[in-house]
C-alpha positions in Angstrom: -18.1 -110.9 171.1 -17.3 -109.9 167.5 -15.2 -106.4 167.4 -17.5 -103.4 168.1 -16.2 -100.8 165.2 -18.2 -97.6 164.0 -18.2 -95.9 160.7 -17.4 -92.1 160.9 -21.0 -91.2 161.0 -21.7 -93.2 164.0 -19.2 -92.0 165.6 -21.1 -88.6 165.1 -23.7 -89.6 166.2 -22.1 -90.8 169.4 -20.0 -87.3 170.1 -23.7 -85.2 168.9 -25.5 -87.7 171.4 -23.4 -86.6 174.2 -24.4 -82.5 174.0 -26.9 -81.7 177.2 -29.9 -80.5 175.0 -29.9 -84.1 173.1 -32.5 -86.2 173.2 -31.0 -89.5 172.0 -28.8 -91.4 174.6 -25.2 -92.6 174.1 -26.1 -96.0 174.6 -29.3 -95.7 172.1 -26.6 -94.5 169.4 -24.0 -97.5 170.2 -27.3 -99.8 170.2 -28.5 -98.8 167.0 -25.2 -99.2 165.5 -24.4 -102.6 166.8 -27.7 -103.6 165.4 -26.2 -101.7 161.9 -23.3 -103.8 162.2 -23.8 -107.3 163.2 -28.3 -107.6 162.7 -28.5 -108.6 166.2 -28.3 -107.3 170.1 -26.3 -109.5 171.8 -23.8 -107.2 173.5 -26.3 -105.6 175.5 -28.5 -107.5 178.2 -32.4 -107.7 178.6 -32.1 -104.0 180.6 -30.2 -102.4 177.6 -27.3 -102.3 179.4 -23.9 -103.3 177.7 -22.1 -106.1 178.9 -18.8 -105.7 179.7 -16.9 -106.9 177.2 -17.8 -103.9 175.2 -14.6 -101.6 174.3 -13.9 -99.5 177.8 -13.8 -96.0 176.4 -17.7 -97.2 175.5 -18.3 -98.3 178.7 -17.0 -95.3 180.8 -19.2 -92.7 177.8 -22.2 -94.9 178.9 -21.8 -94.6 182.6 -21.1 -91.2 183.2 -23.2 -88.2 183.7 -24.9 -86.7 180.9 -23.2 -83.5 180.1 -20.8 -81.3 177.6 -18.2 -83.4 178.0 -14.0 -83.3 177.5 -12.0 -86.1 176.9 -8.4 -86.4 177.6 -5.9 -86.9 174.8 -5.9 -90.9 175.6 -9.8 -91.0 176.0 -9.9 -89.2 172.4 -7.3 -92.3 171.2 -9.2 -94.6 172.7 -12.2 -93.3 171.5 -10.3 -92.5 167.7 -9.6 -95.9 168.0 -13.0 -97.3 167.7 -13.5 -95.8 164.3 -13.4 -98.3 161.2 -10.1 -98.2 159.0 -8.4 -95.5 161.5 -5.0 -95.5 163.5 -4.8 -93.3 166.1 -1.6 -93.4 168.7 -1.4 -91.7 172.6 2.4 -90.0 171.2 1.3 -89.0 167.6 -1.7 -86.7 168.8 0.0 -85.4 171.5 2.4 -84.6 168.3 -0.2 -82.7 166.5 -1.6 -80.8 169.7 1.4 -79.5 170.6 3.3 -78.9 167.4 1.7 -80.1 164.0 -2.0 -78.6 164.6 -1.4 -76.9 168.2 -3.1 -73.5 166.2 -6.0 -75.4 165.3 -6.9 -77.5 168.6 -5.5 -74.7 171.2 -5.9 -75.7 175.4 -7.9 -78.1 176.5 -11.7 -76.0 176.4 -12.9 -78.3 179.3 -10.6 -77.8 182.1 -7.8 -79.8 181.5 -9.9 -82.4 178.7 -10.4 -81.1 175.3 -13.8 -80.6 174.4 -16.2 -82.7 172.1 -15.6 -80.2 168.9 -11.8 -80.7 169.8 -12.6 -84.1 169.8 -13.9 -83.8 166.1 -11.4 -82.0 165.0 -8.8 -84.6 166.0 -11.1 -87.3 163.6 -10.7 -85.0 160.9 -7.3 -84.6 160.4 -7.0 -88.5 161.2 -8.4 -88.4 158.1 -7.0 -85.3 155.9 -3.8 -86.7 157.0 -4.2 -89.7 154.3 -4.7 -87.2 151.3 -2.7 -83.3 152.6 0.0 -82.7 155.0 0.1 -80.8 157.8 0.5 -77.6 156.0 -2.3 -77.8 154.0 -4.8 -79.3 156.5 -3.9 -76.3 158.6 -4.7 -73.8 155.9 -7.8 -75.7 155.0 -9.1 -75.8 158.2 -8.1 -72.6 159.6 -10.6 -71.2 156.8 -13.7 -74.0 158.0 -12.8 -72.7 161.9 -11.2 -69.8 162.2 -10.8 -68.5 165.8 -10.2 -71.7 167.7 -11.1 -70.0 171.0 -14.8 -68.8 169.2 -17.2 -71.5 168.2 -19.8 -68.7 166.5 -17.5 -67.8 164.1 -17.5 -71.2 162.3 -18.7 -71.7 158.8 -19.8 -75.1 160.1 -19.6 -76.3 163.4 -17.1 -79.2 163.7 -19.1 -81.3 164.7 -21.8 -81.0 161.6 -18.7 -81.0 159.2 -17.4 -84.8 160.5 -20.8 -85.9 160.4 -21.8 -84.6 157.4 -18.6 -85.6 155.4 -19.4 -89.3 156.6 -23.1 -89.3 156.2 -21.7 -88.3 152.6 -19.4 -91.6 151.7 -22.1 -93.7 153.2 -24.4 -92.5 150.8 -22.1 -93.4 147.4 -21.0 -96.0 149.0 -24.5 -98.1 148.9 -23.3 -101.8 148.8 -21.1 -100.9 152.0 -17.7 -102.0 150.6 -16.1 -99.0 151.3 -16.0 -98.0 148.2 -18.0 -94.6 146.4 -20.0 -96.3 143.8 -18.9 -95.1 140.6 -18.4 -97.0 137.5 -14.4 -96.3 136.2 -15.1 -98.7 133.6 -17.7 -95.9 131.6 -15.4 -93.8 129.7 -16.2 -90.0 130.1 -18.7 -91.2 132.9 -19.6 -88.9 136.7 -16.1 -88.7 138.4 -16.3 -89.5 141.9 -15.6 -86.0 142.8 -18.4 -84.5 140.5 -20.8 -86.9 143.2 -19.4 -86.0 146.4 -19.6 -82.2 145.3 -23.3 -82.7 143.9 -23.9 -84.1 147.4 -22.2 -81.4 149.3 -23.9 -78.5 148.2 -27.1 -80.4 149.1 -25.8 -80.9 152.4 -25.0 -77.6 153.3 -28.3 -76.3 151.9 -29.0 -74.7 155.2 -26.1 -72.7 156.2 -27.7 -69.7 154.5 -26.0 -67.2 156.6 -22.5 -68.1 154.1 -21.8 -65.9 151.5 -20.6 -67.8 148.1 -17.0 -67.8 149.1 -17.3 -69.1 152.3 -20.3 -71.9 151.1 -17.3 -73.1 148.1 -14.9 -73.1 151.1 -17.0 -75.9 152.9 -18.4 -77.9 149.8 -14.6 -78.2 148.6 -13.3 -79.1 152.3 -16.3 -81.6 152.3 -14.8 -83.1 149.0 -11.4 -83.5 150.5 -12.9 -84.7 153.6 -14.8 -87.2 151.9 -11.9 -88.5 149.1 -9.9 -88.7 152.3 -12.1 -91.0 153.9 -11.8 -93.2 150.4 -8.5 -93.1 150.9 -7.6 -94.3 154.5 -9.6 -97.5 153.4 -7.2 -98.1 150.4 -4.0 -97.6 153.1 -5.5 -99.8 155.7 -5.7 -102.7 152.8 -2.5 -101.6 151.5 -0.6 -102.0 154.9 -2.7 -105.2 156.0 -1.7 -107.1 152.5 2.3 -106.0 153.7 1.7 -107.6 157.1 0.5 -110.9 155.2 3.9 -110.3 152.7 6.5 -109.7 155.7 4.8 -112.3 157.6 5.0 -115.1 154.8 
């Protein structure tokens, strides 16, 4: 079976699809993208079910109960795992939990799992952490979040800030090469960042309840978001094309 990765979007998709008062399944999100991926539904038998060579942490999402549910720190690497062009490790987020971004994460919210907005949260520094350090992801997000222990006090809900950051690269990046369509060649031409911004205030066209401030706070942590994403691709070629050279 050919590997089973997601974009940031559908993952998303796959963390929004597992909220009680959603009507899409898990398994109709992970079906759709499969289909997105490879044009065909092998993977899944005649019942819709997945066969079992899917990734596990898949598997066990499919299977469960449908509920608010909290993953543990390895189900969120796991999980982490299965996004395109990302690197996650069991020790490095147990790092940022505990030390690096312990004020923006706090206790696990579901017992002793962290919670599906945790969850997000984790996938967006993944990807910050290619463009800021930890400093500055903190202060970035700490003005997105605020209380960590009040979910009504967001400017955007976690959640709608990962997908909507993704759904936003997807959209310059039309050929699917992972890269925003923008022409470098054109001198004085749209910068990249003048496109993601133009984008972002579309976006967030419904979070009227933000005052200007606070609407510039999320368009430019969209921006960053979204540059970020640009450059984990870069680092993931970067590093595989020093495998090939150490290897040789």
């Amino acid at each position: 079976m050919p590997s089973f990765k997601l974009t940031r979007k559908q993952m998303a998709k796959l963390l929004l699809s597992l909220h009680p008062e959603q009507d899409q399944t898990t398994l109709d999100v992970l079906k759709k993208a499969w289909l997105e991926t490879n044009g065909q539904s092998k993977g899944f038998d005649e019942n819709g079910i997945p066969e079992s060579s899917l990734p596990a942490i898949f598997e066990k999402i499919i299977k469960g109960p449908k509920q608010d549910k909290g993953f543990s720190i390895n189900e969120i690497v796991s999980l982490g795992n299965q996004i395109e062009y990302s690197s996650f490790s069991t020790s490095a987020v147990q790092n940022w939990v505990k030390r690096d971004v312990r004020n923006l994460i706090g206790s696990p919210q579901k017992g002793k799992k962290y919670s599906l907005e945790q969850a997000a949260i984790l996938f967006i520094v993944e990807d910050l952490k290619s463009t800021l350090d930890f400093l500055s992801i903190r202060n970035l997000l700490t003005l997105i979040f605020n209380n960590i222990e009040d979910r009504h006090d967001d400017l955007i809900d976690p959640l709608d800030f990962y997908y909507t950051y993704a759904a936003i690269f997807e959209e310059l990046d039309l050929n699917n090469d992972q890269v925003v369509d923008v022409d470098f060649r054109v001198k004085n031409g749209t910068k990249a960042e003048t496109l993601i911004f133009k984008k972002a205030e579309n976006k967030i066209q419904y979070l009227e309840n933000l005052d200007s401030k606070e609407q510039s706070i999320v368009k430019n942590g969209l921006v960053i978001a979204t540059l970020s994403i640009q450059t984990s691709y870069f680092q993931t070629v970067s590093r595989q094309f020093l495998n090939k050279t150490l290897f040789i």
